[in-house]
KOLVEXTI-817167 format. One record per residue: x, y, z of N, C-alpha, C, O in turn; residue number from 1; chain. Coordinates in pm, whole numbers, plus 32768, in hexadecimal, padded with zeros to 4 digits. Example, Ala and Ser with C-alpha at 12.3 -4.5 7.8 and 13.67 -1.06 7.14 Angstrom:
% residues 2
<<8527; 7DC7; 830C>; <84CE; 7E3E; 830C>; <8528; 7EB6; 830C>; <8590; 7EB4; 834E>; 1; 'A'>,
<<8505; 7F1F; 82C4>; <8557; 7F96; 82CA>; <850A; 8003; 8313>; <853D; 8072; 8324>; 2; 'A'>,
% end
This chain:
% residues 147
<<3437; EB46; E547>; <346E; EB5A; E5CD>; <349C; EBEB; E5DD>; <34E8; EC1E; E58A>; 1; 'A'>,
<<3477; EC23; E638>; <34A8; ECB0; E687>; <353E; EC98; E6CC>; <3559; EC45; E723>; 2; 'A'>,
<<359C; ECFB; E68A>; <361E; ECBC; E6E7>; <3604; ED42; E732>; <35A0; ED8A; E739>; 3; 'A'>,
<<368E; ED49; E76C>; <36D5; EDDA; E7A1>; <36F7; EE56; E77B>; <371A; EEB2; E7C4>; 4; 'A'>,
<<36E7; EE54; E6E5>; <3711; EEA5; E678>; <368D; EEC8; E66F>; <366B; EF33; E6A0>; 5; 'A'>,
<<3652; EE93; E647>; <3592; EED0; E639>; <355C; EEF2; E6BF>; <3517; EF58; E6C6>; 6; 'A'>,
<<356E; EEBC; E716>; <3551; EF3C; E79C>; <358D; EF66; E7A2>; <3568; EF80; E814>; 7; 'A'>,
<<362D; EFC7; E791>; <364E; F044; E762>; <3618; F0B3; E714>; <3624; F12D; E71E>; 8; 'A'>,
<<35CC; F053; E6AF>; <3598; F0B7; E640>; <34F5; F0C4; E689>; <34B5; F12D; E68C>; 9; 'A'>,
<<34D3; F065; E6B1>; <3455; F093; E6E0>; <344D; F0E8; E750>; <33E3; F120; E76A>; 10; 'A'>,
<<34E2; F100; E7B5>; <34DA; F140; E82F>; <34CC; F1D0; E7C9>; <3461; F20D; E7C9>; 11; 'A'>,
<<351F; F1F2; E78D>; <350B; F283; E731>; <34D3; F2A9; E701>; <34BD; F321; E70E>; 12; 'A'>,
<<3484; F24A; E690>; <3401; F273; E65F>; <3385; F297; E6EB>; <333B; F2F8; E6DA>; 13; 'A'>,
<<337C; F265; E73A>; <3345; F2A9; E7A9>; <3340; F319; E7CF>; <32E5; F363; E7F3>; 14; 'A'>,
<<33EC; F327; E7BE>; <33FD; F3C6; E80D>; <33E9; F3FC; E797>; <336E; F3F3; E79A>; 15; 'A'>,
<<33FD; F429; E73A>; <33F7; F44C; E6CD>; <33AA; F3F3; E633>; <33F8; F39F; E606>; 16; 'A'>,
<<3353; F3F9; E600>; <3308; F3D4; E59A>; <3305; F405; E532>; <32B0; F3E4; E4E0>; 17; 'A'>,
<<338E; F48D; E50F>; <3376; F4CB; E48C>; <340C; F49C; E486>; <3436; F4E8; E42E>; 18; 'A'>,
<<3475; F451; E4AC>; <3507; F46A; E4D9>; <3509; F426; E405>; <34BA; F3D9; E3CE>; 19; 'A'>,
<<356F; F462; E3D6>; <3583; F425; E368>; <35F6; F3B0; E36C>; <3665; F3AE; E3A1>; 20; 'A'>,
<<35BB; F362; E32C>; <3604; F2D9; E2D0>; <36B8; F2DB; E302>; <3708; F28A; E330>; 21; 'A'>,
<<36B8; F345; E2E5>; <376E; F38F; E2EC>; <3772; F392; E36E>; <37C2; F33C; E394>; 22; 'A'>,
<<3730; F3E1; E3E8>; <3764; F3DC; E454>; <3739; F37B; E4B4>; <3770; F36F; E522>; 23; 'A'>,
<<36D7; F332; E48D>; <36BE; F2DD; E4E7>; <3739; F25B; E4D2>; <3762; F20B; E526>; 24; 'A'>,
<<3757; F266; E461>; <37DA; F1FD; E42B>; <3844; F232; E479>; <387A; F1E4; E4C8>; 25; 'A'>,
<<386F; F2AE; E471>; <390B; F2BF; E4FC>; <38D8; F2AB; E580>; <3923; F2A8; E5E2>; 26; 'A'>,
<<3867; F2A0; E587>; <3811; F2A1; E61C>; <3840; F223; E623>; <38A8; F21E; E665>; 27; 'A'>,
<<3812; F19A; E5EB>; <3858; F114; E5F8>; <38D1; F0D7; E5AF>; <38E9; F064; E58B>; 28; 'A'>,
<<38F8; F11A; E5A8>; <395E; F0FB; E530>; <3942; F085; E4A3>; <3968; F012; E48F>; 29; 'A'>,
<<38F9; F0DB; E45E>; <38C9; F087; E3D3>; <38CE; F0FB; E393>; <38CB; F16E; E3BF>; 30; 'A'>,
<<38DC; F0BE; E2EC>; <38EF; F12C; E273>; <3830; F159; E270>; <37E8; F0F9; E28D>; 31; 'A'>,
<<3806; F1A4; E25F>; <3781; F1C5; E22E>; <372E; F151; E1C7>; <36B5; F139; E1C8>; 32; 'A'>,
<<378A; F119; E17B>; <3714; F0AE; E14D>; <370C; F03D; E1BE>; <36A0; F007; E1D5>; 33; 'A'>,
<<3767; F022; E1F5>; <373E; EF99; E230>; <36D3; EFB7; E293>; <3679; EF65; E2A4>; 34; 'A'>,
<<36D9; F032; E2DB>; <3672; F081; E36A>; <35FC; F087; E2FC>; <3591; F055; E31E>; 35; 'A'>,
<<3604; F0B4; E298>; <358B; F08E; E260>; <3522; F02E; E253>; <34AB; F030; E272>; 36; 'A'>,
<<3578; EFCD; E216>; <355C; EF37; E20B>; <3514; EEF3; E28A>; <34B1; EEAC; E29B>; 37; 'A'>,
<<3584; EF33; E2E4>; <354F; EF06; E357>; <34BC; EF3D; E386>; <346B; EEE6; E3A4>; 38; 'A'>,
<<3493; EFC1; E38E>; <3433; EFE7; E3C6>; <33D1; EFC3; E35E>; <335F; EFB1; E38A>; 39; 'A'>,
<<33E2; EFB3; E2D4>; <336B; EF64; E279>; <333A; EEE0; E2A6>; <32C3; EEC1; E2A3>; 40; 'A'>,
<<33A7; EE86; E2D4>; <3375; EE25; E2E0>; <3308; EE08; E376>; <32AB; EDB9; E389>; 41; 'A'>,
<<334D; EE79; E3D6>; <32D5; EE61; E437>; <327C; EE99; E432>; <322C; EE95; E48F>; 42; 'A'>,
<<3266; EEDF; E3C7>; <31BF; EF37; E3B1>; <318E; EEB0; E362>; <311C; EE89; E379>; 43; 'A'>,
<<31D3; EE73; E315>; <318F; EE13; E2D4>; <3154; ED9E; E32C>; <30E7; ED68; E319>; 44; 'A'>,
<<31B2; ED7E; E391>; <3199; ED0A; E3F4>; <3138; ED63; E439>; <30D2; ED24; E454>; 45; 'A'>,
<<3133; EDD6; E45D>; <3090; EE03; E4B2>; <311F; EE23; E52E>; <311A; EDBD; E573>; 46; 'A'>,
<<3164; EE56; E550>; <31C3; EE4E; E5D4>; <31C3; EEFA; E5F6>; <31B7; EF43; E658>; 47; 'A'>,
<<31DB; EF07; E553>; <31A2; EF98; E54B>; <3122; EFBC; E4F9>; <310C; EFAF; E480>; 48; 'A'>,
<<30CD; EFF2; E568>; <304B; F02E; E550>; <3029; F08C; E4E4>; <2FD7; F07E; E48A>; 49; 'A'>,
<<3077; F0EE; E500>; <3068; F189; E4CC>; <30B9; F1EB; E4EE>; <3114; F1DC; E53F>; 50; 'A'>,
<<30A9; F22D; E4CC>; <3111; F2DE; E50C>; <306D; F32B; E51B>; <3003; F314; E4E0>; 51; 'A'>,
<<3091; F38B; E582>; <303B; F402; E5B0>; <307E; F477; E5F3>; <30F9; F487; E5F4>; 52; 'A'>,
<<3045; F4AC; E616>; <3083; F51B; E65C>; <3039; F518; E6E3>; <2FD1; F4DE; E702>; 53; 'A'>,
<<30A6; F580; E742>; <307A; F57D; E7FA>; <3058; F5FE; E810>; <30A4; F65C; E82A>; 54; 'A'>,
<<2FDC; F5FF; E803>; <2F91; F699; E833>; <2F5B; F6C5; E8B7>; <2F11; F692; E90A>; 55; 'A'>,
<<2FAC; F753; E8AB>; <2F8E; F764; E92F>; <2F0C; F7A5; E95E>; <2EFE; F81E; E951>; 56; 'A'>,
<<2EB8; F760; E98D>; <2E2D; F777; E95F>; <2DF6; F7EC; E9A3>; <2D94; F82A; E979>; 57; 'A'>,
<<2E47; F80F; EA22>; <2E1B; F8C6; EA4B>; <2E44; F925; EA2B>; <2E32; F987; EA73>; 58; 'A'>,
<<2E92; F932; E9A9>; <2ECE; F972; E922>; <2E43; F992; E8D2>; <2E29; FA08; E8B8>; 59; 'A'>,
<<2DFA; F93B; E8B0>; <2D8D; F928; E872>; <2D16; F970; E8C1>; <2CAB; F98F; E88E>; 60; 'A'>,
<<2D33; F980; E930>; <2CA8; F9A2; E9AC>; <2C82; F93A; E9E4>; <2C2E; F954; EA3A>; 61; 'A'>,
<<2CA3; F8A7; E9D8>; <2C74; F858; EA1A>; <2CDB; F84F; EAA6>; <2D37; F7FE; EAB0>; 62; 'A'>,
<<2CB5; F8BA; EB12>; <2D0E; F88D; EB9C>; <2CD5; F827; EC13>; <2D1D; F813; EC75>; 63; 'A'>,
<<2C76; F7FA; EC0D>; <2C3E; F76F; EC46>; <2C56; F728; EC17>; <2C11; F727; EBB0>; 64; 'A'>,
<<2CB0; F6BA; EC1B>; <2CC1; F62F; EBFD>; <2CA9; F5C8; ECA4>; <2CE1; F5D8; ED10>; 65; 'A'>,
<<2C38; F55D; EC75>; <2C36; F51A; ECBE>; <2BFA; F47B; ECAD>; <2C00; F453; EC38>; 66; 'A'>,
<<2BCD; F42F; ECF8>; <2BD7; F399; ECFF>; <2B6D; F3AF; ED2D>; <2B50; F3F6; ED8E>; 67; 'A'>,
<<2B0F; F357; ECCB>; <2A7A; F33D; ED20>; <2A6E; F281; ED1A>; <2A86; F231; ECBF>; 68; 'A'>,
<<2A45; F272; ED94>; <2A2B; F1CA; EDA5>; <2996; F1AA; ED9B>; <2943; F1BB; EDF5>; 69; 'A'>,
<<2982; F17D; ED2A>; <28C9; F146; ED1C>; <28AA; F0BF; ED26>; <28EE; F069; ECEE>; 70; 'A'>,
<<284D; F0A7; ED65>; <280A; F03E; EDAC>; <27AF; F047; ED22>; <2799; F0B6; ECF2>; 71; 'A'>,
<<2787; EFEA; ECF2>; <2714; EFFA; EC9F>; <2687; EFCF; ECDC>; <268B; EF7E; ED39>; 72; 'A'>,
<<2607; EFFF; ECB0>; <255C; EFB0; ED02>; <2582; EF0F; ECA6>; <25AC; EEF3; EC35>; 73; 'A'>,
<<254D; EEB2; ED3A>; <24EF; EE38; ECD6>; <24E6; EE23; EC58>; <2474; EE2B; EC2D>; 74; 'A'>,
<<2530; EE0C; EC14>; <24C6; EDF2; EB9D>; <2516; EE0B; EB15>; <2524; EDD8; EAA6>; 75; 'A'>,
<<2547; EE86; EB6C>; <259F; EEF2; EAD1>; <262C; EEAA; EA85>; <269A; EE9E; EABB>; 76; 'A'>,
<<260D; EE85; EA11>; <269E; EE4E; E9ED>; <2702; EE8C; E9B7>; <26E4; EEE8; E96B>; 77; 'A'>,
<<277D; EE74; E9C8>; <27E1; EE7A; E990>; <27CF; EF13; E90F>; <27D3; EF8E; E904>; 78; 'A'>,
<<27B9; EE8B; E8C3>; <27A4; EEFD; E81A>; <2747; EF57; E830>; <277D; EFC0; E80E>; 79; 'A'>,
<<26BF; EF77; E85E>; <2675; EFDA; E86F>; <26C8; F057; E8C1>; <26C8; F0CD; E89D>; 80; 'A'>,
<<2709; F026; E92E>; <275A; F09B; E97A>; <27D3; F0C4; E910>; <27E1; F13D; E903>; 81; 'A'>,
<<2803; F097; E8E6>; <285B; F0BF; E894>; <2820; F140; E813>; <2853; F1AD; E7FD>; 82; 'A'>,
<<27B3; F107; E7D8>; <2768; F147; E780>; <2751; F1C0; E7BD>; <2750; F227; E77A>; 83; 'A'>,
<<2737; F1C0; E866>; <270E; F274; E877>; <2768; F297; E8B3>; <274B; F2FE; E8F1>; 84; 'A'>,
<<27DA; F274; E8C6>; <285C; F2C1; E8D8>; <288A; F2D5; E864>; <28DD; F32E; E874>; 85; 'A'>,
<<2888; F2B8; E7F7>; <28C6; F2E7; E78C>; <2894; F391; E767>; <28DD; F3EC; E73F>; 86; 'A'>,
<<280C; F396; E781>; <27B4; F3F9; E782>; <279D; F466; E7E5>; <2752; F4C8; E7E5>; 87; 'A'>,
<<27FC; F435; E840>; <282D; F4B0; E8A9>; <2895; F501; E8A7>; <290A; F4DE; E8B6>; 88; 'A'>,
<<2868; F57B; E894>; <2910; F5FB; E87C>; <295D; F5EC; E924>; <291D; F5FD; E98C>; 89; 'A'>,
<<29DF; F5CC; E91F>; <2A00; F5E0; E955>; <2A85; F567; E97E>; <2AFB; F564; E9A2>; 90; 'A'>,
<<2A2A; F520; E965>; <2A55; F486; E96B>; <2ADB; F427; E910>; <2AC2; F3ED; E8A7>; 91; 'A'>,
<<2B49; F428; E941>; <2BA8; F415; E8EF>; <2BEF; F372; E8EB>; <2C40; F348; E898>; 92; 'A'>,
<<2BB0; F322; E96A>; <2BB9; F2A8; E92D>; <2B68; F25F; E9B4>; <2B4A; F291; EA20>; 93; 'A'>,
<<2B59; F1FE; E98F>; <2AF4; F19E; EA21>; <2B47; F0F8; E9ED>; <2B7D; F0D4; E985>; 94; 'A'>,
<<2B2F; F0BB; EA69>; <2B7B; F030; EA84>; <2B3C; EFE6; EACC>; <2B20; F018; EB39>; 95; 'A'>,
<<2B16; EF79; EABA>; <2AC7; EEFB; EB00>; <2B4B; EEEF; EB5F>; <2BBC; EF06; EB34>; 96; 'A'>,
<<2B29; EEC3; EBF5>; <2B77; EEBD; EC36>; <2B3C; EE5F; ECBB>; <2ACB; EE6D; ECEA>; 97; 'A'>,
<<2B97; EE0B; ECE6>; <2B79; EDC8; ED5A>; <2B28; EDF5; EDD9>; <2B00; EE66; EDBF>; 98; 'A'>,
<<2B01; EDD5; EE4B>; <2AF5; EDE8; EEDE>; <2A63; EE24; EEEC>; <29FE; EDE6; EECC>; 99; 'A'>,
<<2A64; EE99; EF1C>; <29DC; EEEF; EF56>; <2986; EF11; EED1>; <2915; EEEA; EEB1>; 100; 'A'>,
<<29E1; EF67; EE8E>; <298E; EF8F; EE05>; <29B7; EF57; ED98>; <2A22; EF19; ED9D>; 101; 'A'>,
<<2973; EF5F; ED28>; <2963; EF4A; ECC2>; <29BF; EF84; EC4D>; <29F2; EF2B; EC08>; 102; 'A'>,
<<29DC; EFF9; EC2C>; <2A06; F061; EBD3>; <2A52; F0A7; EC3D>; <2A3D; F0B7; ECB5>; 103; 'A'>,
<<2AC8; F0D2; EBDB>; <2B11; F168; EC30>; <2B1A; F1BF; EBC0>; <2B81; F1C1; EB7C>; 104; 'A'>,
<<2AC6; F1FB; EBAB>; <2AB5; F286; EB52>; <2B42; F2E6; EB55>; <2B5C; F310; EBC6>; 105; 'A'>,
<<2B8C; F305; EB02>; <2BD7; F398; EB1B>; <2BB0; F418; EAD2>; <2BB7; F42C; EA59>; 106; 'A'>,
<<2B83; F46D; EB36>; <2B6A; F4F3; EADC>; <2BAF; F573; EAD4>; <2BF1; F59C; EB34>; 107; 'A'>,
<<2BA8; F599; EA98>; <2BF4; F640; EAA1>; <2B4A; F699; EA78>; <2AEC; F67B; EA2F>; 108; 'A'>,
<<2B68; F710; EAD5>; <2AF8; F769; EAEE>; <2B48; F80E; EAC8>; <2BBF; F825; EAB4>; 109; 'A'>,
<<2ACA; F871; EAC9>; <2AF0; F8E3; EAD5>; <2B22; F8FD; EB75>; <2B86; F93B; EB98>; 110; 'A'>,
<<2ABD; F8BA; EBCC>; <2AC7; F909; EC5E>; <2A3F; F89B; EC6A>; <29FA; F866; EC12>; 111; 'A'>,
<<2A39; F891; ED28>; <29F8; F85D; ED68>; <299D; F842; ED63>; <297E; F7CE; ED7C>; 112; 'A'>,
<<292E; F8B4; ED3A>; <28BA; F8AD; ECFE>; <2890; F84F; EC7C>; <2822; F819; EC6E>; 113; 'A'>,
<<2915; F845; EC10>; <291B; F7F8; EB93>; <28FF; F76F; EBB9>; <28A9; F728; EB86>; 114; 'A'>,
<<2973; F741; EC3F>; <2971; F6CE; EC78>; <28DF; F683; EC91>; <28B5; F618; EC66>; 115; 'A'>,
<<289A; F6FC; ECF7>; <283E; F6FB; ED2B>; <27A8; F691; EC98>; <276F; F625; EC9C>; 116; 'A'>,
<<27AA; F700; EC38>; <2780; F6E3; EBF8>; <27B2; F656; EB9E>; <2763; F623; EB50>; 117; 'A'>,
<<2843; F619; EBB3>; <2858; F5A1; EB71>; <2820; F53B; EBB6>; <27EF; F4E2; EB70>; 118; 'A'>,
<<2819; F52D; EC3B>; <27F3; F4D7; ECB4>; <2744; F4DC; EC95>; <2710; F46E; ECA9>; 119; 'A'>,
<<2701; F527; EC76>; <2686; F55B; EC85>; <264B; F50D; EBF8>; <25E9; F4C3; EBF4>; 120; 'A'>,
<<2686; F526; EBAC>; <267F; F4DA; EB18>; <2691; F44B; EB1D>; <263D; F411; EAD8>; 121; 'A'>,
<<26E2; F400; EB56>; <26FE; F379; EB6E>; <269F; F363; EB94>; <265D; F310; EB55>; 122; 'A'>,
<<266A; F39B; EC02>; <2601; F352; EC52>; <2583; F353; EC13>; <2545; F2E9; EC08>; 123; 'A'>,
<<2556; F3BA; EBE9>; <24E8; F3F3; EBB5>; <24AF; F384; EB0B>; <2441; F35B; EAE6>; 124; 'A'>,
<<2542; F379; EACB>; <2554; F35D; EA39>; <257D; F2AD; EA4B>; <2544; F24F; EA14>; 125; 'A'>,
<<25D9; F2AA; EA96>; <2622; F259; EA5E>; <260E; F1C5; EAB3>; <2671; F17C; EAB3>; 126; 'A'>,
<<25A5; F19C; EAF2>; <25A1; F140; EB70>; <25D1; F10E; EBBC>; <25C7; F09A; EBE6>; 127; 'A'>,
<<2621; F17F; EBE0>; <2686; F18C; EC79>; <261D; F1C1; ED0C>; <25CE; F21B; ED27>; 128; 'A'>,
<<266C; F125; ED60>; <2618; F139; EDCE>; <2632; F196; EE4F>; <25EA; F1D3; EE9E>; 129; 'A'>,
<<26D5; F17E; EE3C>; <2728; F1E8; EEA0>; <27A3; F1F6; EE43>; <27BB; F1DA; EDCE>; 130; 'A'>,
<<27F0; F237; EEB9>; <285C; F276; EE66>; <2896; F2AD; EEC5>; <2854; F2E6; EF1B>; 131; 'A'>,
<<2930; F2A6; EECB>; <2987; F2E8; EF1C>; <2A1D; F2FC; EEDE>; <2A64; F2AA; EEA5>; 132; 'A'>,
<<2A38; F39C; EF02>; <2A77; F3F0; EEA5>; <2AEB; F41A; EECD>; <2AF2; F403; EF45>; 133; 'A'>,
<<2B3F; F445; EEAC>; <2C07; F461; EEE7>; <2C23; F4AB; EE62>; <2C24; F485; EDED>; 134; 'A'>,
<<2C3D; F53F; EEAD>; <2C87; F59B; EE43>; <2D13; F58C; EE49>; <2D60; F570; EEA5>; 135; 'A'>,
<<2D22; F5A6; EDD1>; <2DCB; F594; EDB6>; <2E19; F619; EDB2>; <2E21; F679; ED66>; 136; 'A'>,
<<2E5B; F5EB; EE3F>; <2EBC; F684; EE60>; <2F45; F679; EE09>; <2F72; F6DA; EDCD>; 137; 'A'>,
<<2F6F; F622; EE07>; <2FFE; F601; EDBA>; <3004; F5A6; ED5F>; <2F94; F574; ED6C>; 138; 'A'>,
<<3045; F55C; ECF5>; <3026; F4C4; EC9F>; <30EF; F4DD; ECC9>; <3138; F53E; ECDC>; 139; 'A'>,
<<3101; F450; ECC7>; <3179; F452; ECA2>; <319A; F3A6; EC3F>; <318E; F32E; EC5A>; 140; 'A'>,
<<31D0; F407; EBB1>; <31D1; F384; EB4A>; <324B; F346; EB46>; <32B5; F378; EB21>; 141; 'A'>,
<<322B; F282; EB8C>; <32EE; F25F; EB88>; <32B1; F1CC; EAFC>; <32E1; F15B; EB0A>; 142; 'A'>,
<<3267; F1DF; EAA7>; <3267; F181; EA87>; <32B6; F142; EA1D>; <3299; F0D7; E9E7>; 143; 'A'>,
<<333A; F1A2; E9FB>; <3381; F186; E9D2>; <33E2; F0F1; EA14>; <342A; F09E; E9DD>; 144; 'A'>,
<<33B6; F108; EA9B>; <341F; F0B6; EACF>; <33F5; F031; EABE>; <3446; EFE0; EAEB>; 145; 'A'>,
<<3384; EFFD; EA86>; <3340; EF8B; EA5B>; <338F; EF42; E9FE>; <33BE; EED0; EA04>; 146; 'A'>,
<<3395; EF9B; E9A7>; <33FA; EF7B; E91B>; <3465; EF37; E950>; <34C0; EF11; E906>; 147; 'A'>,
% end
């Protein structure tokens, strides 16, 4: 069971993913082994995934970030589309998703043209029938507040 005390620790590990043992313990008030204990046991239960880091990806040169919605052709399944998005630069995660389309691709690009060419590749590569696209002017992350 997840109480109140473990979404504390999980609201922080959010904001922070390197926070040590020690401060995340005055963060909820626990000695460092028990915040330990604690965050072992939900990596063990699967509650916690992993740690990563939040990159800012037009730091890197990637200043296009955007949302592509793919419709897939007739025919094309699942695992095959997956297989040639894995194989596309640019491409940083895709999601089966309800309603009009099929997939919502997210990419980060150099610039427009990069885009140009990710959209162009789907279609060309990957057996996408249409596709409709929304650049991302702002992200704003509350998913802490889940926890």
């Amino acid at each position: 069971m997840i109480d109140e005390l473990d979404r504390k620790i999980i609201r922080s590990l959010i904001s922070d993913g390197r926070i040590s043992f020690r401060d995340l313990g005055e963060r909820v008030h626990l000695s460092p082994n028990a915040t330990a204990e604690r965050v072992r046991r939900m990596q063990s239960s699967g509650v916690i995934r992993g740690f990563g880091a939040l990159v800012n990806w037009s730091r890197l040169g990637y200043v296009v970030e955007a949302y592509i919605d793919v419709r897939l052709q007739p025919g094309m399944s699942t695992q095959n589309f997956e297989a040639a998005v894995a194989k596309i630069s640019g491409i940083m995660s895709a999601a089966v998703v309800t309603g009009e389309f099929d997939f919502r691709v997210r990419v980060a690009c150099r610039d427009h043209s990069d885009l140009m060419r990710v959209i162009e590749t789907l279609r060309a590569k990957a057996g996408v029938q249409g596709t409709s696209s929304a650049v991302v002017c702002q992200e704003i992350n509350l998913s802490n507040r889940l926890a």
